[in-house]
C-alpha positions, 0 to 999 in steps of 0.5 A: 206352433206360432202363437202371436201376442194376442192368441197368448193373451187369450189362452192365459188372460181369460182363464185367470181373470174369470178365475178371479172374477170366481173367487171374487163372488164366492169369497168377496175378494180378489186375491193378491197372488193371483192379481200378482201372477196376472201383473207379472205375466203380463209384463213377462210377454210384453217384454217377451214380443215387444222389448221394452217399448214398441211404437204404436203400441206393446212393451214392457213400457206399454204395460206399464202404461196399462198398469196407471191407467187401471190404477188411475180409473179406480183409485178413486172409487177405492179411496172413497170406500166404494169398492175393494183394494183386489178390484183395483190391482186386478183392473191394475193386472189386466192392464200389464197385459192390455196396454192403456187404450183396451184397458180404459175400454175395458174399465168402461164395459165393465162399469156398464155391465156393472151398472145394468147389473146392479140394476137388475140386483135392486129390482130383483130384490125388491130393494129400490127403495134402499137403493135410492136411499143409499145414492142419497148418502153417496151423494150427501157423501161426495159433497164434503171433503171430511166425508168423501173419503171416509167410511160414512157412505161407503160400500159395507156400511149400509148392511142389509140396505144393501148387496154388494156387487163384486166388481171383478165380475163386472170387470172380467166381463168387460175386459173379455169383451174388448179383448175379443172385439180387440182379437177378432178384428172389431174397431177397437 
């Protein structure tokens, strides 16, 4: 059986980031293990197909690269109490396996799902009212610099106003969509 990169990635990149995204909505956190073993064998098959680094793309180096930008489309919104530490290493673990170009592409698809979601969670729920309520502390928040990143504003701090929306699910979705695009052939 000759299995390429790409059909290794599906066969093991799905089930553990839909197993995350599980743990994510049942538990409200993302485990570090699993975030670990993610990180791990993602780099593990890099090295494994590519070397250390392959031009136009795979590597060891090249999921590295992924690894930043997972780190670096996120850091923020964790620092600023937005989200939870497992999100970010998870966007962090898909990152080893995707490189920097699908994993940017994936964080984006999974802000917009996340963000449609949300939507349909506020008005759902009756909760508009709080919601725009909310966004009016998140941005009294942002446009001081003692506030920004301090807890005022932040995620778990407005209680029942609120539903916190586990962000490795939005996440996983918007990974296994570019990845699919990605494997079937699509533009990306």
């Amino acid at each position: 059986m000759n299995l390429g990169y790409w059909d290794i990635t599906l066969a093991l990149l799905i089930p553990a980031t839909l197993y995350a995204s599980w743990i994510d909505y049942a538990e409200r956190r993302v485990p570090n293990w699993l975030n670990a073993l993610i990180a791990v064998t993602g780099l593990v098959f890099q090295g494994w197909f590519f070397g250390w680094y392959a031009p136009g793309g795979g590597g060891v180096g090249w999921g590295l690269l992924g690894l930043l930008v997972g780190f670096g489309v996120l850091i923020i919104p964790w620092l600023m109490h937005g989200m939870g530490a497992g999100d970010v290493k998870l966007m962090m673990a898909i990152g080893c396996w995707l490189g920097p170009w699908l994993t940017l592409l994936g964080f984006c698809a999974g802000g917009i799902i996340g963000g449609v979601a949300a939507v349909i969670m506020i008005v759902s729920t009756g909760r508009t009212v709080h919601a725009l309520a909310n966004l009016q502390t998140i941005c009294d928040k942002v446009q001081r610099w003692d506030t920004a990143f301090g807890e005022y504003g932040g995620a778990r701090t407005f209680g029942h106003t609120s539903q916190l929306l586990p962000y490795g699910v939005p996440l996983t979705a918007g990974t296994l969509a570019v990845l699919l695009t990605h494997y079937c052939g699509g533009w990306l």
